[in-house]
N, C-alpha and C positions, 0 to 999 in steps of 0.2 A: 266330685267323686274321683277317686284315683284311678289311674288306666285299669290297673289290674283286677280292680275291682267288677269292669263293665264286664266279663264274662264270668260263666257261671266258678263255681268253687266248690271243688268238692275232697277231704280229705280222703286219699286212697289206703289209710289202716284202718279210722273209727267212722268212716261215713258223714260226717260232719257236713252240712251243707250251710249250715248260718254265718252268712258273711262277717259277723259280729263276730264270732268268737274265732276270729283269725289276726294272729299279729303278725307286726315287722320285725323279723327276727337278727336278719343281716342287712349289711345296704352295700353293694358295691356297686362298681361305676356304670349307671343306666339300668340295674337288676337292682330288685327286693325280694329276700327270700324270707319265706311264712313258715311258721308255727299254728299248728292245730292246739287250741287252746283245750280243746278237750281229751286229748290223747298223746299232748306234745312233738307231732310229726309234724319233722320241718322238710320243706318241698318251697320249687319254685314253681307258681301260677303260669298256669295254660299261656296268657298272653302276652310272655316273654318264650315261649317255645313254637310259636305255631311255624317257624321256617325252619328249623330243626329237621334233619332227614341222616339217616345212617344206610345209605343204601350206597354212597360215596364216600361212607367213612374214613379209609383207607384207598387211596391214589396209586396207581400206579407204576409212578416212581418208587413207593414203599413197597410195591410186588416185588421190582426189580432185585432191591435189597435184598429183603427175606428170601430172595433165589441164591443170593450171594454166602447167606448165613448157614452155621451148622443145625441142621433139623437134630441131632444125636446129642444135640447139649442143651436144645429149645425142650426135647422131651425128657430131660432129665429134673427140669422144675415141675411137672406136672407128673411125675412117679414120686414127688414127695404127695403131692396132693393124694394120689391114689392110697399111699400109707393111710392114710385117713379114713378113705373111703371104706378099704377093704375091713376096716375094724366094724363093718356096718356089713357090707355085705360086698359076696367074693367074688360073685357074677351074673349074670344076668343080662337082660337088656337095656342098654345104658343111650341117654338119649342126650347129647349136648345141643343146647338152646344156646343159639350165637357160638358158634364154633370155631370163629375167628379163621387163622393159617389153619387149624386143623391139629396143631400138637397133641393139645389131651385127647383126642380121641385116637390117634396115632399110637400114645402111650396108651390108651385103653384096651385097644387090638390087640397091642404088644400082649397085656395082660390076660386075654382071652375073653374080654365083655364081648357081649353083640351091639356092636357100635350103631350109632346113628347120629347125624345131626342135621341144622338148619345154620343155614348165613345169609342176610340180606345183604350184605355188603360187597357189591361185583367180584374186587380183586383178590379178598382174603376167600371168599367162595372157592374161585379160578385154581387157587392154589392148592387149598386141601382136596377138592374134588380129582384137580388136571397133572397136580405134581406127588402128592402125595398117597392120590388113588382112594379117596375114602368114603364112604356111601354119606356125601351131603346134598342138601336137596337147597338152593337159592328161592327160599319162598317164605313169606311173612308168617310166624308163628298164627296170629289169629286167624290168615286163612289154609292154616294146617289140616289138614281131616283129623278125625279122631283117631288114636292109636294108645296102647299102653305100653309101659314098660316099667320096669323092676328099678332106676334111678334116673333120674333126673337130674342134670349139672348145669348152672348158669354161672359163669365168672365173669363178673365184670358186667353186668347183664340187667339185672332188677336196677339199678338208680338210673338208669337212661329209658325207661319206661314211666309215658305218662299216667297211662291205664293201668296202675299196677295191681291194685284189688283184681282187678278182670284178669289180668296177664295169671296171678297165680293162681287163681282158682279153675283157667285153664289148664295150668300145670299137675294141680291134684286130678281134676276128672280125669287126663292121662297117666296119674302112676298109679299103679297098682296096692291094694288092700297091703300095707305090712312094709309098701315099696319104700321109698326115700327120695327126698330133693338135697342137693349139694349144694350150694351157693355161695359167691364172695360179693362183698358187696362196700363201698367206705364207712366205714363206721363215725357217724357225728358226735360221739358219747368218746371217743378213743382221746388219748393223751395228747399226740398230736392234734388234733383239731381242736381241742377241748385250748391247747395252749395259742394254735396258728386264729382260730376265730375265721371271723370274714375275708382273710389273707392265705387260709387251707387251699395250699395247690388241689387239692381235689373239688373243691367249689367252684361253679362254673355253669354255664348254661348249656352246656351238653349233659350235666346230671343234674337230674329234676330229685331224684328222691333221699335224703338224708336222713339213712335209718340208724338209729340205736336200739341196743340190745332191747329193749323193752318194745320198741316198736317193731320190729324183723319179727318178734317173738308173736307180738297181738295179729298179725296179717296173717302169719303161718298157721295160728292157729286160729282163728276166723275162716280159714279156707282149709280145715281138717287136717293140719300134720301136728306132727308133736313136736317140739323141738329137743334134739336130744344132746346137740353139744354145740358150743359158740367158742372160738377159737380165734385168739389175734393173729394176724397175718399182717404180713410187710413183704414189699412183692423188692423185692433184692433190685430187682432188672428192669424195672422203672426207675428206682432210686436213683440208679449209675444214669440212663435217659434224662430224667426230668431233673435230676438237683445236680448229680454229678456232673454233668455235661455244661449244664449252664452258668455254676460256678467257674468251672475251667476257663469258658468262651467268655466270660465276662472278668475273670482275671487278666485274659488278653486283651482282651477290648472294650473298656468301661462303656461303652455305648452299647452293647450286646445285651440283650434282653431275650426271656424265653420263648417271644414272642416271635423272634429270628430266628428260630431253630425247627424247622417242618421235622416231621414226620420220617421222613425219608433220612436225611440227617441226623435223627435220632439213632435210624436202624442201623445207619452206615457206621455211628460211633459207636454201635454196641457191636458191631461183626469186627471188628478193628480192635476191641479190647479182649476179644473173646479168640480170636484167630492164633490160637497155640496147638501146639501138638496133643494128640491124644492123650498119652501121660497125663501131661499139664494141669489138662480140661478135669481128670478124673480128682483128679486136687483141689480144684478148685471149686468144683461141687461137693466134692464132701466140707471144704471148709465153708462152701454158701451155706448146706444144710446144717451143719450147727451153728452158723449166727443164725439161722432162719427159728431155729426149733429154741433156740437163746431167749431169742427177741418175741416169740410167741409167749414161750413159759410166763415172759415176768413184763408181759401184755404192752409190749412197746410195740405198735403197729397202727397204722391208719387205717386198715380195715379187716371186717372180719369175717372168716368162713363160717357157717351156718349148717350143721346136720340136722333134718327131722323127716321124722317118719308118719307117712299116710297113714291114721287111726283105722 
């Protein structure tokens, strides 16, 4: 029997439990990742995740940094998001699930929602709570109480959840009749990966779940939302982090790998390219939002935002 087989399996869009009808979809080096043969959800098995924990996700060397960096150009990528949002609805009680440094919700104050969020992760907690002053609470989603609210936003958020059937279905019993979930997530169906395969810098063993349009779609509405629009997205400010940075470092040093590059030195090279004067900055986000709104249009992006609304 194959390792991954000795524990249970269970698809988290169509419920699928028959080990039979699960293939090997990808193989990378000591990971195989599956295909639900009855609903096409590729995910990687429980028993390549059980040391997995985000509660260290982000190190405190990375705090340092992001003290270092401009919060007024951090929230200036997440006021494009909110264009989005507002075409759905203009305020309310808005609740970010994984709330990371606390930017979007920072930009969501700005815009008059009644914020809330959660962070399991110590130091991006530390920060939107301690530096930014914003009502986050450091406690695990499924031991949340019950509460509602008028949106719901997870970025970056559903593919590093094993339990995900469970996760969104807790998410509908807290949004409200009419409410809305917002989500980003990698898309497995997108041009890039469709081209990268098993070599997608986004595949990996920190993300268990590889949704495409058709499946984000079956789960959301499996668990009562409707889906009302699917949007490519390309996060600009990773790009420059994970491809720009390590091309550079490995044109200097053919021995550099992205494997050499933590965290902390990602954030340190993005506050170094970003470190111009106000002016500048205002420049340079309007030219980021039209490659961004570019690169959405004519679907060049490795993953996608998700609007749908509570039935």
């Amino acid at each position: 029997m194959k390792p991954y087989l000795e524990d249970d399996i269970v698809c988290q869009c169509c419920g699928n439990k028959d080990k039979s009808q699960f293939s090997e979809k990808f193989h990378q080096k000591n990971l195989i990742i599956l295909q639900c043969n009855n609903c096409e959800f590729i995910f990687i098995p429980w028993y390549y995740r059980k040391s997995i924990s985000y509660e260290n996700y982000k190190g405190e060397d990375v705090l340092n940094q992001i003290r270092k960096g401009n919060d007024w150009l951090k929230v200036q990528r997440h006021l494009l998001r909110f264009k989005l949002i507002r075409k759905y609805i203009k305020s309310g009680k808005l609740f970010d699930l994984g709330a990371g440094w606390g930017h979007f919700l920072l930009a969501g104050k700005q815009l008059g929602y009644d914020v809330y969020g959660i962070e399991i992760s110590k130091y991006p907690y530390i920060y939107a709570k301690e530096d930014l002053k914003l009502p986050v609470d450091h406690i695990d989603f499924f031991e949340m109480p019950p509460q509602k609210f008028d949106v719901i936003t997870l970025w970056d958020v559903l593919e590093h959840i094993d339990q995900a059937d469970t996760f969104v279905k807790k998410c509908a019993e807290m949004t409200n009749p009419g409410g809305y979930i917002v989500l980003q997530v990698p898309q497995i169906d997108s041009f890039i990966a469709k081209r990268m395969k098993e070599n997608w810098k986004m595949m990996g063993l920190d993300h268990v779940n590889y949704f495409s349009k058709k499946t984000i779609t079956r789960i959301l509405n499996n668990n009562g939302y409707e889906v009302k629009k699917i949007k490519s997205s390309i996060e600009l400010k990773l790009l420059l982090m994970y491809t720009i940075l390590p091309w550079i470092k490995k044109m200097r040093n053919k021995n550099a790998s992205n494997s050499t590059i933590s965290s902390s030195q990602r954030q340190e090279y993005f506050n170094k390219t970003t470190n111009r004067p106000k002016w500048m900055l205002k420049i340079m986000v309007g030219i980021h939002n039209i490659i961004y709104n570019f690169l959405s249009f004519i679907n060049v992006g490795e993953e996608m935002i998700v609007v749908a609304q509570k039935k």
